[in-house]
KESEMI-171718 format. One line per 10 residues: number of its first residue (from 0); their letters; for each residue z, x, y of N, C-alpha, C, CB. Coordinates in steps of 0.2 Angstrom, whole numbers. Each point is the difference from the previous one (the first is absolute). Last residue first. Glycine has a CB too. Layout:
N
NUM = a = Z X Y Z X Y Z X Y Z X Y ~ ...
***
This chain:
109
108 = xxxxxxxxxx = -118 11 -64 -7 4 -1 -5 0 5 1 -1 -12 ~ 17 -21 6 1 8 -2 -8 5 -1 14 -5 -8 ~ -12 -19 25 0 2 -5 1 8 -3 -6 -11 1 ~ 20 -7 16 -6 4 1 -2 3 -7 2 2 12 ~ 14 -23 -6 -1 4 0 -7 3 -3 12 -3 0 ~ -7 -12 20 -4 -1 -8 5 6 -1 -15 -5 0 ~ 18 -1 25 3 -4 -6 -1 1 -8 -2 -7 9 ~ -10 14 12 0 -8 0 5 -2 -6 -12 0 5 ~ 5 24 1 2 -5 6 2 -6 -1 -7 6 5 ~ 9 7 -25 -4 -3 1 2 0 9 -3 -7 -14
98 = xxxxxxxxxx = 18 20 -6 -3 -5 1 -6 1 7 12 -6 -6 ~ 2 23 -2 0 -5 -6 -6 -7 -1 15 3 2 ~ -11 17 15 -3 2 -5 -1 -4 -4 2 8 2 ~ 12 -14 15 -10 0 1 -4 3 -6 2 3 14 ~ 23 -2 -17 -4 -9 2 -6 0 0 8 -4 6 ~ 4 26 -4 -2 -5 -9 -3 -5 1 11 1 -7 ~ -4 8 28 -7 3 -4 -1 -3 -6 1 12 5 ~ 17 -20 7 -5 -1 2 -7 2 -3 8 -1 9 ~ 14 9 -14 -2 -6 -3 -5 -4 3 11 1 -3 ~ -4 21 12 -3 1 -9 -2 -9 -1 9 12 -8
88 = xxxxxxxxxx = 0 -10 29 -6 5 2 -3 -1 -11 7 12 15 ~ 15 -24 -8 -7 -3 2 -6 3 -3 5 -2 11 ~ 18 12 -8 -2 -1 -7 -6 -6 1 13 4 -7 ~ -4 8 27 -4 0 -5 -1 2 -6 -1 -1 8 ~ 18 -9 4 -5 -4 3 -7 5 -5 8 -5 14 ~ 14 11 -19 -1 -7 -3 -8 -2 3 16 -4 -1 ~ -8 25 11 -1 0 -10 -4 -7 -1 13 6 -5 ~ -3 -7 26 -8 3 -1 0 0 -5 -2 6 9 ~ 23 -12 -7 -5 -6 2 -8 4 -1 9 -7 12 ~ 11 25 -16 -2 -6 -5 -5 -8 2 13 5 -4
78 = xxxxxxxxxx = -8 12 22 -2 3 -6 -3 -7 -8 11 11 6 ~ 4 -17 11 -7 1 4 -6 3 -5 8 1 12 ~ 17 0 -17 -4 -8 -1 -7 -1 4 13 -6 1 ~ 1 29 1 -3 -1 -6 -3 -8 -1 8 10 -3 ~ -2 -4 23 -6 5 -2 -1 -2 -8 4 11 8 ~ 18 -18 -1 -7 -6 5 -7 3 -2 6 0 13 ~ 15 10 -21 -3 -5 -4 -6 -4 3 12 0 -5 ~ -3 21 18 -5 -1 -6 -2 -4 -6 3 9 2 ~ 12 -11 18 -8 2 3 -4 2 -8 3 6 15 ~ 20 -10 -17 -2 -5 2 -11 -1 0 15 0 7
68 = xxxxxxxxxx = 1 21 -9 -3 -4 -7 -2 -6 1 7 5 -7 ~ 1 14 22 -7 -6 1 -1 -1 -7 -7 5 12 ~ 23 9 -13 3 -3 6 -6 -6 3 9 14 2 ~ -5 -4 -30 -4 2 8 3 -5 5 -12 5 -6 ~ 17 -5 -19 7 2 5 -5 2 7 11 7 -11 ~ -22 -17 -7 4 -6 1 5 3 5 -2 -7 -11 ~ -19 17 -2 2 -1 10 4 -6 2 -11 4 3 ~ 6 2 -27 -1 6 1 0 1 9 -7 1 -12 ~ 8 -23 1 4 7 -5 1 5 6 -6 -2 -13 ~ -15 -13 15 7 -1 5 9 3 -2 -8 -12 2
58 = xxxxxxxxxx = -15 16 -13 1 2 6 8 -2 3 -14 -1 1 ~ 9 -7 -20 1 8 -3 0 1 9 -7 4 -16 ~ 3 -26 12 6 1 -2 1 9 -1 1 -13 -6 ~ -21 7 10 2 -2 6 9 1 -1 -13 -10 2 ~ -5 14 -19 0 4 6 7 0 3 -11 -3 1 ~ 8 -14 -15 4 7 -3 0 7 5 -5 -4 -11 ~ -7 -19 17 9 0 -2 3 5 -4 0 -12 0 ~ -26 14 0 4 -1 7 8 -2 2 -11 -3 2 ~ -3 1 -24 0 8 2 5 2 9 -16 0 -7 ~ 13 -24 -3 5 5 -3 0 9 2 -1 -10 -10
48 = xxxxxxxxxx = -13 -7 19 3 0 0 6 4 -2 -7 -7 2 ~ -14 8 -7 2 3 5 6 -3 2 -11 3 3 ~ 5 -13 -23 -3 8 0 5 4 7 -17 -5 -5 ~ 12 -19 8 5 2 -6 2 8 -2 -5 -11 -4 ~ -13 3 19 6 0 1 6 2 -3 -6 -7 4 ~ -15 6 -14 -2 5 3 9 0 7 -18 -1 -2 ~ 12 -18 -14 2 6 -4 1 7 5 -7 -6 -10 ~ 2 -16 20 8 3 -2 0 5 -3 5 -10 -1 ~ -26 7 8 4 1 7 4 -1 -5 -4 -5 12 ~ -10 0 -27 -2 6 3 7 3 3 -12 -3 2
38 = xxxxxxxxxx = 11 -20 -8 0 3 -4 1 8 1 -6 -10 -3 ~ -1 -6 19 7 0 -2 2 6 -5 -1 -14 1 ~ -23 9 3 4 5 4 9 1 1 -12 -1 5 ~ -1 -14 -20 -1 8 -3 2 3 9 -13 -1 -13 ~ 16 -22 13 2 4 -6 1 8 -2 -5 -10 -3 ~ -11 1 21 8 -2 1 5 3 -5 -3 -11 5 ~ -20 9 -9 1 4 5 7 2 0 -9 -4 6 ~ 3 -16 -19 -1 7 -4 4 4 6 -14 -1 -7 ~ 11 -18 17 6 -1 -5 -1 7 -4 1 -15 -3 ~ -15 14 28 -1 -3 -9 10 0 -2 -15 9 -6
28 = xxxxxxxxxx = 9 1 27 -7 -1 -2 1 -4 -4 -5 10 2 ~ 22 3 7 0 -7 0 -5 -3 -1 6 0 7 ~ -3 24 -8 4 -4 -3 0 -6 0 5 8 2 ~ -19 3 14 -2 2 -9 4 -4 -4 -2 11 0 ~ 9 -9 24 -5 -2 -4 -5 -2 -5 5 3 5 ~ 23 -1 -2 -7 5 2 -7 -4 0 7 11 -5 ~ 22 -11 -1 -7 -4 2 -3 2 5 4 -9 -3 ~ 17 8 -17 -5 5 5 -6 -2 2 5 8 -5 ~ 18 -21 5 -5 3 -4 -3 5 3 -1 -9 -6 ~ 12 -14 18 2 7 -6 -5 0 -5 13 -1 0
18 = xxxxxxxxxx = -17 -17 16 4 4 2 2 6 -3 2 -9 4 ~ -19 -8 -12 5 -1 4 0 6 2 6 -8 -5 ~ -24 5 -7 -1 -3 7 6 0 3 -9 -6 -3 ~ 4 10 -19 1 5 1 -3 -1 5 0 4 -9 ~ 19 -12 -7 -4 -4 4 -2 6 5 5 -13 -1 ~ 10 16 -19 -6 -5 0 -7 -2 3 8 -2 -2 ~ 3 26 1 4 -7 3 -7 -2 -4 9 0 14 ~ -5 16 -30 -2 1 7 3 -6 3 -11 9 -3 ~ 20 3 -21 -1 -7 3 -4 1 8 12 -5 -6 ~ -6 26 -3 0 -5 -9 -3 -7 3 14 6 -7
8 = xxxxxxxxx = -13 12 22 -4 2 -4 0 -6 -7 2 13 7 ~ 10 -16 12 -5 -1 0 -7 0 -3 6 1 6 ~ 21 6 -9 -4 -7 4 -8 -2 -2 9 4 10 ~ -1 18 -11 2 -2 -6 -2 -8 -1 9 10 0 ~ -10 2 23 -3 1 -4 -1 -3 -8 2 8 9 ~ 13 -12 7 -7 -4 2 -5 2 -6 2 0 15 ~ 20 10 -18 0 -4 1 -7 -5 0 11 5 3 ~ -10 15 5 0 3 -7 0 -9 -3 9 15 1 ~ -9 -10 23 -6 2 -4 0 -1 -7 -2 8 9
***
């Protein structure tokens, strides 16, 4: 996250029909769209990323002598995929709020 994040937020992929990125909808609408939701999605990754490797390094501290530490890094990577999945839910709303069904940005007021 932190990586993709920093990633994306500075450079988004080129190509917003391949394979990597974040690609939604909205996001692929335009070259703007794409940009600005790049944009959005690493910062908001980035952000959470870091919040989450401190977590995550402080949890596992604190249950590295438990006898199901295994069972809890599982919990915890399962944990961290939903985070990451929804950082979707905000960056979706900016976008609709940014822009147009069709791409435009929408006018302020």
């Amino acid at each position: 996250m932190i990586v993709l994040g920093k990633r994306w937020e500075k450079k988004p992929p080129a190509d917003r029909n391949g394979l990597s990125g974040y690609r939604s909808t909205m996001s692929r609408l335009n070259q703007d769209t794409w940009s600005y939701a790049h944009k959005l999605w690493g910062k908001i990754n980035f952000t959470t990323g870091i919040a989450l490797a401190v977590l995550s390094f402080a949890f596992i501290v604190y249950i590295k002598d438990w006898s199901d530490f295994e069972t809890w890094i599982v919990y915890l990577v399962f944990i961290q995929i939903a985070i990451m999945a929804l950082t979707i839910i905000p960056t979706e709303i900016k976008l609709n709020k940014t822009f147009t069904k069709k791409g435009g940005r929408k006018q302020n007021g």
